[in-house]
MMTF fields as JSON, N, C-alpha, C and O atoms, coordinates in Angstrom:
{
  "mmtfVersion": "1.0.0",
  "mmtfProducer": "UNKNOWN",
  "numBonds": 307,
  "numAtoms": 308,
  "numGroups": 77,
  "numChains": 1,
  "numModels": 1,
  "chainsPerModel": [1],
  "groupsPerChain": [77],
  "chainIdList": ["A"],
  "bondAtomList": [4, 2, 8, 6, 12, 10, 16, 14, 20, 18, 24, 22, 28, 26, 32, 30, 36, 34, 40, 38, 44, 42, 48, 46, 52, 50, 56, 54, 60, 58, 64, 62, 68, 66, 72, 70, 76, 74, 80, 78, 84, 82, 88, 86, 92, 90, 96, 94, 100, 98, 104, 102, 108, 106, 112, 110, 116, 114, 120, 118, 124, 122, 128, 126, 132, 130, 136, 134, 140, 138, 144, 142, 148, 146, 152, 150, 156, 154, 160, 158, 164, 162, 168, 166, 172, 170, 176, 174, 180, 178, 184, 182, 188, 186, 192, 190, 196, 194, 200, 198, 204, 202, 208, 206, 212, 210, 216, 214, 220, 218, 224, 222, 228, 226, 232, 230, 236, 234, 240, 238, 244, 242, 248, 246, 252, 250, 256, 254, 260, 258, 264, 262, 268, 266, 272, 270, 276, 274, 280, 278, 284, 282, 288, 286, 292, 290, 296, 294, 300, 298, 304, 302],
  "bondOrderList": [1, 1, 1, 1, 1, 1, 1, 1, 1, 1, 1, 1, 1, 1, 1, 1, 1, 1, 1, 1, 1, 1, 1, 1, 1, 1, 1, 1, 1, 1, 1, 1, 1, 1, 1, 1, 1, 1, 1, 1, 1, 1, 1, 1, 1, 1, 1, 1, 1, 1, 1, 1, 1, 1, 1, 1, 1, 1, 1, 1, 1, 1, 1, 1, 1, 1, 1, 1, 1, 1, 1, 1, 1, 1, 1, 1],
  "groupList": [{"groupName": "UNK", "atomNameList": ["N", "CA", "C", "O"], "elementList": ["N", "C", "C", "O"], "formalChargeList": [0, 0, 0, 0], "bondAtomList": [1, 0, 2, 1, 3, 2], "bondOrderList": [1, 1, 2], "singleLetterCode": "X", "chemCompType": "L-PEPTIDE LINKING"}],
  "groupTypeList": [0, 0, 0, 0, 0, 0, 0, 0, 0, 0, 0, 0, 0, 0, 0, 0, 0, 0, 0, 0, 0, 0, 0, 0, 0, 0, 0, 0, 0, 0, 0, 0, 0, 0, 0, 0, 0, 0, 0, 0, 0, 0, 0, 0, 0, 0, 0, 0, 0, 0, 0, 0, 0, 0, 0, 0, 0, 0, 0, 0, 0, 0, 0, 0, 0, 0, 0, 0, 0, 0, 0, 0, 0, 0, 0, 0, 0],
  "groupIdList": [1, 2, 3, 4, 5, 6, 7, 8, 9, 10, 11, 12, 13, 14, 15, 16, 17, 18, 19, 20, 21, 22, 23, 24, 25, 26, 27, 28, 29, 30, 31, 32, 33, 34, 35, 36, 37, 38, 39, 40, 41, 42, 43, 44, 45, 46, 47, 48, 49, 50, 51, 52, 53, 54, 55, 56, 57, 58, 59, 60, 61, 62, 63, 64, 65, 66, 67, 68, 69, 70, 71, 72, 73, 74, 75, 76, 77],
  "secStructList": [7, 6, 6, 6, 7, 6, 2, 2, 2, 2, 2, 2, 2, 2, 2, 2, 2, 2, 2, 2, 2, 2, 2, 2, 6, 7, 6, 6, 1, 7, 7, 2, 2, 2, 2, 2, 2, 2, 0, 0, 0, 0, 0, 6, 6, 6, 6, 6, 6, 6, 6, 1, 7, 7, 1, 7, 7, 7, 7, 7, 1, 1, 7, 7, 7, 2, 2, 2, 2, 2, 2, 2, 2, 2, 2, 2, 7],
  "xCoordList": [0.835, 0.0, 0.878, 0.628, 2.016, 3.053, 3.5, 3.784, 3.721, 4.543, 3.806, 4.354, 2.375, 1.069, 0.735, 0.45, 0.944, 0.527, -0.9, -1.623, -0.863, -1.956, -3.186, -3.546, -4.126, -5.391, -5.644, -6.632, -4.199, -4.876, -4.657, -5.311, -3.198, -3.093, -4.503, -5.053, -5.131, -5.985, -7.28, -8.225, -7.317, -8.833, -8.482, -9.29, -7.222, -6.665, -6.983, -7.54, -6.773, -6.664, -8.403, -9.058, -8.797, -10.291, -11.099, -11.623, -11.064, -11.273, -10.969, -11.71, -9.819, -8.905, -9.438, -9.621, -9.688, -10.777, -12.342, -13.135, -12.557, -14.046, -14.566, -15.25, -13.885, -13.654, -13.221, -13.355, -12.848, -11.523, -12.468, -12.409, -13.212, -14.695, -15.723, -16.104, -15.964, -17.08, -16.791, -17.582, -15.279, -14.464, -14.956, -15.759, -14.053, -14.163, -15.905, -16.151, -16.924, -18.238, -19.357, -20.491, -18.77, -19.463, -20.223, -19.806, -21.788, -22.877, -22.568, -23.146, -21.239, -21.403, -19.535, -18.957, -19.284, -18.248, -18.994, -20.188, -17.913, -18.691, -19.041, -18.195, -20.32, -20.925, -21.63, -21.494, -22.481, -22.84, -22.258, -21.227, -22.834, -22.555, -21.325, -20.269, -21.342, -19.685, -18.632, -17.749, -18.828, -17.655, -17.447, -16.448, -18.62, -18.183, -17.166, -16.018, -18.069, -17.443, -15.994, -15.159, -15.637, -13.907, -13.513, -12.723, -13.642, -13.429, -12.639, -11.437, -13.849, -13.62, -12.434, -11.411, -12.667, -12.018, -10.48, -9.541, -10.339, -9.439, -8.331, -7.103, -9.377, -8.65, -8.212, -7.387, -8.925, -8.287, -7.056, -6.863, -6.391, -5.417, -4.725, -4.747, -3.969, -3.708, -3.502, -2.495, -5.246, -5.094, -4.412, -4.098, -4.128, -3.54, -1.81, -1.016, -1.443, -0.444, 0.308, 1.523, -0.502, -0.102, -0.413, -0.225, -0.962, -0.989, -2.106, -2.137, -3.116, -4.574, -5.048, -4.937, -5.735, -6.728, -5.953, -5.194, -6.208, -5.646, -6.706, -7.883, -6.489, -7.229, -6.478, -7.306, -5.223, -4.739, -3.176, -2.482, -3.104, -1.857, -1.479, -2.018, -0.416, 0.6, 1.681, 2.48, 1.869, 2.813, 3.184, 2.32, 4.826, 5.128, 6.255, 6.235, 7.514, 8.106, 8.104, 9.045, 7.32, 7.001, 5.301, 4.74, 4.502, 3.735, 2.805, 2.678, 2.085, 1.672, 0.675, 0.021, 1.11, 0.798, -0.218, -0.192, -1.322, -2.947, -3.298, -4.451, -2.305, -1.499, -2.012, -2.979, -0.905, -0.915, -2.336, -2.842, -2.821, -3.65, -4.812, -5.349, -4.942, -6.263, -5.855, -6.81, -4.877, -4.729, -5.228, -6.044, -4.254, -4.781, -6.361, -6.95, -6.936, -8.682, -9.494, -10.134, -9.137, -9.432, -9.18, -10.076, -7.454, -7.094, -7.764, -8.504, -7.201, -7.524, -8.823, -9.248, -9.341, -11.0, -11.11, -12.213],
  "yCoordList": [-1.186, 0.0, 1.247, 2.104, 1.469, 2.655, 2.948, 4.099, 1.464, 1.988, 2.233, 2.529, 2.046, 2.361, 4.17, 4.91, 4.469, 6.035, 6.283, 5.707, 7.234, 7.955, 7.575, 7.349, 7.469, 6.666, 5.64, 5.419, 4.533, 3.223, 3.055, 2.285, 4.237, 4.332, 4.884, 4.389, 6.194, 6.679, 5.876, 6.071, 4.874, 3.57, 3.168, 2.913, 2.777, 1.58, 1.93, 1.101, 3.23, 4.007, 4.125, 3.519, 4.686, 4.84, 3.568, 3.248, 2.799, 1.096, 0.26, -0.445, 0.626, -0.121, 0.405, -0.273, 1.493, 2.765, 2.395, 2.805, 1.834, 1.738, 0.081, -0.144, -0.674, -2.116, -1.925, -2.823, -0.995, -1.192, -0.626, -1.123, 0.361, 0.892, -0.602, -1.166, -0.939, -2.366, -3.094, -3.497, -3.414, -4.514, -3.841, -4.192, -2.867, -2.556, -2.007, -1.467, -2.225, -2.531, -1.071, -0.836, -0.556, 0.617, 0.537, 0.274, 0.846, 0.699, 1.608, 1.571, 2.536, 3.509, 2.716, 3.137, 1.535, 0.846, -0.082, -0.323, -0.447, -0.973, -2.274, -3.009, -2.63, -3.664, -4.267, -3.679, -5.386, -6.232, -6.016, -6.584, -5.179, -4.742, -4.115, -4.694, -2.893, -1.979, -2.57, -2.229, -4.087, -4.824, -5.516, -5.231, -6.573, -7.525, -6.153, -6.292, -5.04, -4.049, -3.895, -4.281, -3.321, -3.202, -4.211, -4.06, -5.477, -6.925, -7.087, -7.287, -6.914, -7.317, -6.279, -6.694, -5.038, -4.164, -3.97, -4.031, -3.659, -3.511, -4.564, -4.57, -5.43, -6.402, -8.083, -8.899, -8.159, -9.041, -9.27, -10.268, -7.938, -7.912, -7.755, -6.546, -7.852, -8.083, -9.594, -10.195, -10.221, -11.709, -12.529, -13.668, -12.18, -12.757, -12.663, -13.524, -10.724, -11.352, -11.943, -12.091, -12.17, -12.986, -14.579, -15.445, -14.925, -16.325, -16.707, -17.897, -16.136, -16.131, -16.881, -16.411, -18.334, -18.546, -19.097, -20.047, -18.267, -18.911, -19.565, -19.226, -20.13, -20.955, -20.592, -20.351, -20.58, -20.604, -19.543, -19.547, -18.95, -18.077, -18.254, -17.875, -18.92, -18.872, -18.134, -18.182, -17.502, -16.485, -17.033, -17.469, -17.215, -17.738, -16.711, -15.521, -17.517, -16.958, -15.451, -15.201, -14.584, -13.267, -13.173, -14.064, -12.412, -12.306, -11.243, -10.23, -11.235, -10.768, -9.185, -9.18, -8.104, -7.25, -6.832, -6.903, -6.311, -5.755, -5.255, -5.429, -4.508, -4.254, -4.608, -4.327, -5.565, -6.712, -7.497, -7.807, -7.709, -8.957, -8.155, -8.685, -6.944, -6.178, -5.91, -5.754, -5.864, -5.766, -6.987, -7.108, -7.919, -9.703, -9.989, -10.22, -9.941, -9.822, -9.325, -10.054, -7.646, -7.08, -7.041, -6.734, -7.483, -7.591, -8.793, -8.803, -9.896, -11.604, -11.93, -12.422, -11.595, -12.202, -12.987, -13.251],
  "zCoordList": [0.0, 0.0, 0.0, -0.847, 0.973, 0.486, -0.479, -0.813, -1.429, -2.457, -3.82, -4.881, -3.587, -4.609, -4.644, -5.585, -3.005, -2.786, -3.56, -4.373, -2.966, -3.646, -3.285, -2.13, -4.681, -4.226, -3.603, -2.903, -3.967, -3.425, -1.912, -1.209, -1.286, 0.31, 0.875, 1.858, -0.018, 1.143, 1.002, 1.765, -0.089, 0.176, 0.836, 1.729, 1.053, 2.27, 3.302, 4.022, 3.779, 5.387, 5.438, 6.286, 4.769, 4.741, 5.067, 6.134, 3.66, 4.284, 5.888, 6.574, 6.044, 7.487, 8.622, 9.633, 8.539, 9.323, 9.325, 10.172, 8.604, 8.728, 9.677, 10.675, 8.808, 9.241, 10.887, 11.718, 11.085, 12.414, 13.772, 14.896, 13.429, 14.165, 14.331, 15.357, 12.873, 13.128, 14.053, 14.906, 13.962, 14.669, 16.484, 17.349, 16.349, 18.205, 18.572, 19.651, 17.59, 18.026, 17.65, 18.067, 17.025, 16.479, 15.391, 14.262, 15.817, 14.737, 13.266, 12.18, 13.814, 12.051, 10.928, 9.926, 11.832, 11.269, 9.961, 9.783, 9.227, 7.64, 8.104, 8.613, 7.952, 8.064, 7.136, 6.064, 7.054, 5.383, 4.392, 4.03, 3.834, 1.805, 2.137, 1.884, 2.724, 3.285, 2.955, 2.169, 4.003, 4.667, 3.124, 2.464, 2.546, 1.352, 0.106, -0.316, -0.147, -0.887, -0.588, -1.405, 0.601, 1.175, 0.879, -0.054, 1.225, 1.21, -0.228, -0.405, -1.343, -2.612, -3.114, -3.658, -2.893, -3.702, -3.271, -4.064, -1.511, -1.107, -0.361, -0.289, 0.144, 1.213, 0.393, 0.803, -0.609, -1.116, -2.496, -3.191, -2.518, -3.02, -1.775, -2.002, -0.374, 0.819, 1.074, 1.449, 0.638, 1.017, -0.076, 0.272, -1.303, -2.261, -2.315, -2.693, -1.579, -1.582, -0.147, -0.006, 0.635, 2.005, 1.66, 2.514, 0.174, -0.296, -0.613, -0.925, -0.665, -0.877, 0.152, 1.285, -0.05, 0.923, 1.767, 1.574, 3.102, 4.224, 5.209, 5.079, 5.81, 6.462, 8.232, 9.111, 8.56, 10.124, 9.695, 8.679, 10.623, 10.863, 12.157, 13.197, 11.951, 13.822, 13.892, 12.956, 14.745, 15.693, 16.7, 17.461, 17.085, 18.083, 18.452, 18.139, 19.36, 20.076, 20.673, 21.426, 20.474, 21.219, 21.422, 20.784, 22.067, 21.963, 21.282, 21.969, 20.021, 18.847, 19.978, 21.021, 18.968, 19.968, 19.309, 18.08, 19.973, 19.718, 18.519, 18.124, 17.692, 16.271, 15.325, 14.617, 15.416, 14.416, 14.066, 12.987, 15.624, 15.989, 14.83, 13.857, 15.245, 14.715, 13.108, 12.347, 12.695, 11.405, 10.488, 9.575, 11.24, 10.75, 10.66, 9.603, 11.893, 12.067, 10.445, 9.687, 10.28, 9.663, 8.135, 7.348, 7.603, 6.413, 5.639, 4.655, 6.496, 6.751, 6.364, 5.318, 7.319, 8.186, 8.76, 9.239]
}
């Protein structure tokens, strides 16, 4: 997403922002159509290049900080 700039950083931030409200429980975060829309447009060029369908992600030797965890949740699903 940095090295795209431009439009495709501020869908990203906008998108990651909206999802990231739903997540911590806020009725004006992207939810149904919102979420599949971000999903399709933004988040699954993310899941393709982390390998496309993932199924389990493990983290070991440190403990994965609130960060990350919420990025994964949100990029992932």
């Amino acid at each position: 997403v940095e090295e795209k700039g431009g439009l495709a950083k501020n869908l990203f931030q906008i998108a990651y922002q909206r999802r990231l409200a739903a997540v911590k429980g806020s009725w004006l975060g992207a939810w149904g159509l919102e979420k599949l829309v971000w999903d399709t447009i933004i988040f699954k060029k993310i899941r393709t290049v982390l390998g496309g369908n993932l199924r389990f992600m493990l983290c070991g030797g440190a403990p994965l900080s609130g960060d990350s965890q919420q990025f994964i949740n949100i990029c992932v699903g």
